[in-house]
C-alpha positions in Angstrom: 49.3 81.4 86.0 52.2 84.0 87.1 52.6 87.3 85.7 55.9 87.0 83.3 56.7 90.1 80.8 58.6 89.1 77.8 60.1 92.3 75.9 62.0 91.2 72.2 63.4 94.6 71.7 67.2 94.3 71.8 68.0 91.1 69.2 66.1 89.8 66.3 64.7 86.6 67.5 62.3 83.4 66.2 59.1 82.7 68.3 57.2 79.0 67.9 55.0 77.0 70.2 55.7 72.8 71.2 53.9 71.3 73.6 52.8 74.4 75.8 55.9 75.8 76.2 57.2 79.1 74.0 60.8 78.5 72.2 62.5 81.4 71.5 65.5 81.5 69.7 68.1 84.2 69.1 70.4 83.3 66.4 72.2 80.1 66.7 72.0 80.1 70.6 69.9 77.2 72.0 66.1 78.6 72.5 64.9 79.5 76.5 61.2 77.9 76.6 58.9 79.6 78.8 55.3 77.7 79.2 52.3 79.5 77.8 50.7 80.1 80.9 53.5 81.4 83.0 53.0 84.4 80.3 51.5 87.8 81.2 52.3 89.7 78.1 54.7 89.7 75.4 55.9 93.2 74.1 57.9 92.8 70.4 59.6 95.8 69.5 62.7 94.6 67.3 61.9 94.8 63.6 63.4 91.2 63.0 61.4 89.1 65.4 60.1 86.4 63.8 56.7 84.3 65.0 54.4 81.9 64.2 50.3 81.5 64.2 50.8 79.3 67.0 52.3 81.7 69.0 49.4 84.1 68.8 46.8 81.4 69.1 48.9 80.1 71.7 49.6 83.5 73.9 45.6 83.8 73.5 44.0 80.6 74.7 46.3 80.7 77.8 45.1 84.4 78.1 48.1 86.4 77.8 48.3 90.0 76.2 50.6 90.1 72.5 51.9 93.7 72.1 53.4 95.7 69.0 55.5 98.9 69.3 57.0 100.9 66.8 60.1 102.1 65.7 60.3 104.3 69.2 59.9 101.0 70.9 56.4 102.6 72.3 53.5 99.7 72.0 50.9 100.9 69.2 48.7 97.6 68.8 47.2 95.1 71.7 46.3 91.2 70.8 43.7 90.2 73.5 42.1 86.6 73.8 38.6 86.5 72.6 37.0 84.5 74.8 38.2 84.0 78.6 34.9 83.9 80.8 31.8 81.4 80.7 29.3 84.5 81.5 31.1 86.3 78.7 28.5 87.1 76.3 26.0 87.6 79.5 28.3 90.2 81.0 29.1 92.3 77.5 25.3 92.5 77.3 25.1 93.9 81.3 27.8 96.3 80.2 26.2 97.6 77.1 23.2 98.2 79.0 24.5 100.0 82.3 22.8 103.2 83.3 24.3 106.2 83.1 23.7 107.2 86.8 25.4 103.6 88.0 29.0 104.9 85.3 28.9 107.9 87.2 29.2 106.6 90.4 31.9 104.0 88.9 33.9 106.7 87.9 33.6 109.1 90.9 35.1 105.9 92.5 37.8 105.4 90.1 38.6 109.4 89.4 38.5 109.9 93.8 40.9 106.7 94.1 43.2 108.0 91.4 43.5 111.3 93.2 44.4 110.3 96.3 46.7 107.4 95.0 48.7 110.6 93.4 48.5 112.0 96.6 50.6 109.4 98.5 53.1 109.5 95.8 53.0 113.1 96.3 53.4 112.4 100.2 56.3 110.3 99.8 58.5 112.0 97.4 57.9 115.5 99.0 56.6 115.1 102.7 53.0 117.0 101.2 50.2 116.0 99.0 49.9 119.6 97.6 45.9 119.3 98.7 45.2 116.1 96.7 43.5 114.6 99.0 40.9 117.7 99.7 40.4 117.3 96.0 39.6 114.3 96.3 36.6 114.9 98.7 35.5 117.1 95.9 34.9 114.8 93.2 30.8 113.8 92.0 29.0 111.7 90.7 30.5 111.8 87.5 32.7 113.8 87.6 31.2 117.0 86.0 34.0 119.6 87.3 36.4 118.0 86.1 38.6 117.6 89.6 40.5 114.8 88.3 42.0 117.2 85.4 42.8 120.1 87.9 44.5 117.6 90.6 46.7 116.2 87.3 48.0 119.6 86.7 49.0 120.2 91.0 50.4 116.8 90.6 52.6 116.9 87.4 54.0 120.4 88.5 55.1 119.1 91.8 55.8 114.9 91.3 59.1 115.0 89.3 60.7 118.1 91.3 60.3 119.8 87.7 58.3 122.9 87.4 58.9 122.3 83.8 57.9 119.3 83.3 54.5 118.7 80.6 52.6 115.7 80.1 53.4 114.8 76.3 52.4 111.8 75.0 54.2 113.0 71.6 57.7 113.6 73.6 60.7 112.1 74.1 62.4 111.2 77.3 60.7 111.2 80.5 57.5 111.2 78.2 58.7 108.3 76.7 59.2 106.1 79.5 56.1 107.1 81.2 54.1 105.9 77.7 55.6 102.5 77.8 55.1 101.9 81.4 51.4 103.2 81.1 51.4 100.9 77.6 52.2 97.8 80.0 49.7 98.8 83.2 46.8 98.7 80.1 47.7 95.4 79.1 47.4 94.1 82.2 44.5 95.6 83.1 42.9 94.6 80.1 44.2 91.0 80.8 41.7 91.5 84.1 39.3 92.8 82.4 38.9 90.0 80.2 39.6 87.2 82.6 36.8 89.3 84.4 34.1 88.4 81.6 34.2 92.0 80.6 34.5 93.5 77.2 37.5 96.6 77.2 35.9 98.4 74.7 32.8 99.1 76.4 33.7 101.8 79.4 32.2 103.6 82.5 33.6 107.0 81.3 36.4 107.5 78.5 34.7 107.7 75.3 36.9 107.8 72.2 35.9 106.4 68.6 39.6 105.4 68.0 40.1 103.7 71.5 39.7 99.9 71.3 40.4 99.4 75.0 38.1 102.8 77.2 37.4 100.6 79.7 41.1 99.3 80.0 42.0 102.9 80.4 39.0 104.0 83.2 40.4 101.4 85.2 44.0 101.7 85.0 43.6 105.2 86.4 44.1 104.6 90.3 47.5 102.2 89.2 49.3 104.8 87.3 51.1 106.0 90.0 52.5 102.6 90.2 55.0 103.9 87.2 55.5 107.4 87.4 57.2 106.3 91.3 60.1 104.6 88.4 59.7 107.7 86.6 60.1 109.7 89.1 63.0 107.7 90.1 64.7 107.6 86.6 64.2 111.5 87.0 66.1 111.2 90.1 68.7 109.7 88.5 69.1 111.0 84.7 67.3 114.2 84.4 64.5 114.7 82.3 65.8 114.1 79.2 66.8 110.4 80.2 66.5 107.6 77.4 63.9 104.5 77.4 67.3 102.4 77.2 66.9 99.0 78.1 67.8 100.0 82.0 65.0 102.0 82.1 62.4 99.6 80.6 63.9 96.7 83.2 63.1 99.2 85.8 58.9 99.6 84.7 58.8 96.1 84.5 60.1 95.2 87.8 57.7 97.7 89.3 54.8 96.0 87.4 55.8 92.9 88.5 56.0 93.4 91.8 54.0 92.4 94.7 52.6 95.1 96.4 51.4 95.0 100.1 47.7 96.4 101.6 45.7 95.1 104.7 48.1 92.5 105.5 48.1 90.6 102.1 50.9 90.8 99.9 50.0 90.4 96.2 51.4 90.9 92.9 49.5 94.0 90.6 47.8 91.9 88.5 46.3 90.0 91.2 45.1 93.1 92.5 43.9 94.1 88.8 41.7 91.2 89.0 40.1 91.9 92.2 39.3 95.3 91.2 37.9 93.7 87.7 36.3 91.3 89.4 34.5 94.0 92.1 33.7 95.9 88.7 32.1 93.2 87.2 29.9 92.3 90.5 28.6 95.8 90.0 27.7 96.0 86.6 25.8 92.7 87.3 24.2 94.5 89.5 23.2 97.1 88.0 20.9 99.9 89.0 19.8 98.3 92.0 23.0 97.4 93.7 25.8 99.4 95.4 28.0 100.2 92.3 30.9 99.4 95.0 34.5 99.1 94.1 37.4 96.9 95.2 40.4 99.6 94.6 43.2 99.0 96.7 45.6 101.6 98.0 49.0 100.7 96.7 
C-alpha cells in the first residue's frame, strides 16, 4: 500500500472501479487508472464529480479514506472502512473500557509531544522556542492546567511572524489552508487508527457529541506542525490573506506525503501514523497494568 492523495477539485470528473484499479475520466479525455490500494485518500471538492457504489466499496475494502468538502473546498464529511483489523471488535471493547487514570497519562504524552513539536517549528523559523519546551515539562497527568492551550497562544503569536494573526476555523485565507491541511493529517490518522484495530470515535481526551472522529483528533496533535511549516511558508510567500488556490493545496499535500526522517529511518507520515497507532493500541491492550507508553516520533 503507498500513501497516494487524489483531490477532484478543479474539473468535473466520472469515478468507476474495474478490476482493482480506479478509472477516472474527465470529459472525453482517456481515464488515468490508479489501483485501489495505491490510494490513501480521496478528497472530492468539484460539484460535478460523478462516482459510483463501487468506488466507495472499493476505496473501503482496500482501506483508503473518501472525503467531502463544500463549496469552500474545505472537507466537511469522512468515509472510513468498517472493518480493517481481526482484533477489531476485541480492541473497541479495550477502548470503551480504558480507565481514566491510563487517558490521562495518554494525553499528557500526546499534549507534552505536541508542545515541543511546536517548539522546534518555533526553533527553526525564529532561532527560539519562545519557552515551549519549559512548558512542556509542565504538563500532568491529564492535563488539568491546561498547558497545551497556553503554549497554543505563545506559539500562534510568534509562528507566522504575525502578531495579528488568530486561529479561526470560520476564516478565510491563512485559516483556510491551515483547515484543509489539518482536514488531510485527520484522515490519515484515522486511516492508522483503523488499520490499528481502533475505533476513532472513542478518544483518550477530546470529547465532543458532534465529533465522529475524537480520537482521530487526540492523536493528530503532535503532527500538526507538519502543515502549519507550509503555512507558514505560504505566509512567507503571499501574506496572510493568501488563497487555498490549487498551488497552495499541491503544497499541503506534498508535505503530507513526504517521508520524514528520525533515528536513522526515513519514512513517509503515514507510516509513522501507524507506528504511533499501533504503540497506542499496545497500550490500551494493556490497560491499567501496563506502561501506557507512546511511540511519537519527533518530526
Amino acid at each position: 500500500m503507498t500513501d497516494r492523495v487524489l483531490d477532484l477539485s478543479e474539473r468535473a470528473a466520472s469515478l468507476s472501479v474495474s478490476n482493482s484499479q480506479l478509472s477516472v475520466r474527465f470529459g472525453k479525455e482517456e481515464p488515468i487508472t490508479i489501483p485501489l490500494s495505491d490510494l490513501a485518500v480521496v478528497i472530492v471538492s468539484h460539484p460535478q464529480v460523478h462516482y459510483t457504489h463501487a468506488v466507495l466499496s472499493g476505496l473501503a475494502v482496500a482501506g483508503a479514506m473518501f472525503v467531502t468538502c463544500d463549496e469552500k473546498h474545505l472537507p466537511v464529511s469522512m468515509m472510513l472502512p468498517l472493518v480493517t483489523h481481526s482484533l477489531q471488535t476485541e480492541r473497541f471493547a479495550a477502548q470503551a473500557s480504558l480507565p481514566l487514570p491510563v487517558r490521562k497519562r495518554l494525553w499528557q504524552q500526546i499534549a507534552k509531544a505536541k508542545i515541543l513539536a511546536q517548539a522546534r517549528l518555533l526553533e527553526e523559523r525564529t532561532g527560539e522556542g519562545a519557552g515551549l519546551a519549559a512548558l512542556a515539562v509542565k504538563v500532568r497527568s491529564g492535563d488539568p492546567s491546561n498547558v497545551e492551550a497556553h503554549a497554543a497562544r505563545f506559539y500562534w503569536q510568534r509562528v507566522f511572524g504575525d502578531i495579528e494573526f488568530r486561529r479561526d476555523r470560520e476564516q478565510e485565507g491563512l485559516n483556510a489552508c491551515l483547515n484543509y491541511g489539518y482536514s488531510v493529517l485527520r484522515a490519515l490518522v484515522a486511516r492508522a487508527i483503523c488499520g490499528a484495530g481502533l475505533h476513532p470515535s472513542l478518544s483518550v481526551h477530546h470529547h465532543n457529541r458532534y465529533d465522529t472522529f475524537c480520537l482521530a483528533d487526540d492523536l493528530m496533535e503532535p503532527f500538526r506542525p507538519v502543515v502549519d511549516r507550509v503555512a507558514a511558508r505560504l505566509h512567507d510567500e503571499r501574506g496572510a490573506a493568501v488563497a487555498l488556490d490549487r498551488d497552495a493545496k499541491k503544497l499541503l499535500l506534498e508535505a503530507l506525503l513526504a517521508r520524514f526522517d528520525w533515528k536513522d529511518e526515513s519514512r513517509t507520515l503515514f507510516d509513522w501514523l501507524n507506528q504511533t497507532a499501533s504503540s497506542l493500541a499496545a497500550a490500551i491492550d494493556a490497560g491499567e497494568a501496563g506502561a501506557a507508553k507512546l511511540f511519537i516520533p519527533e518530526l
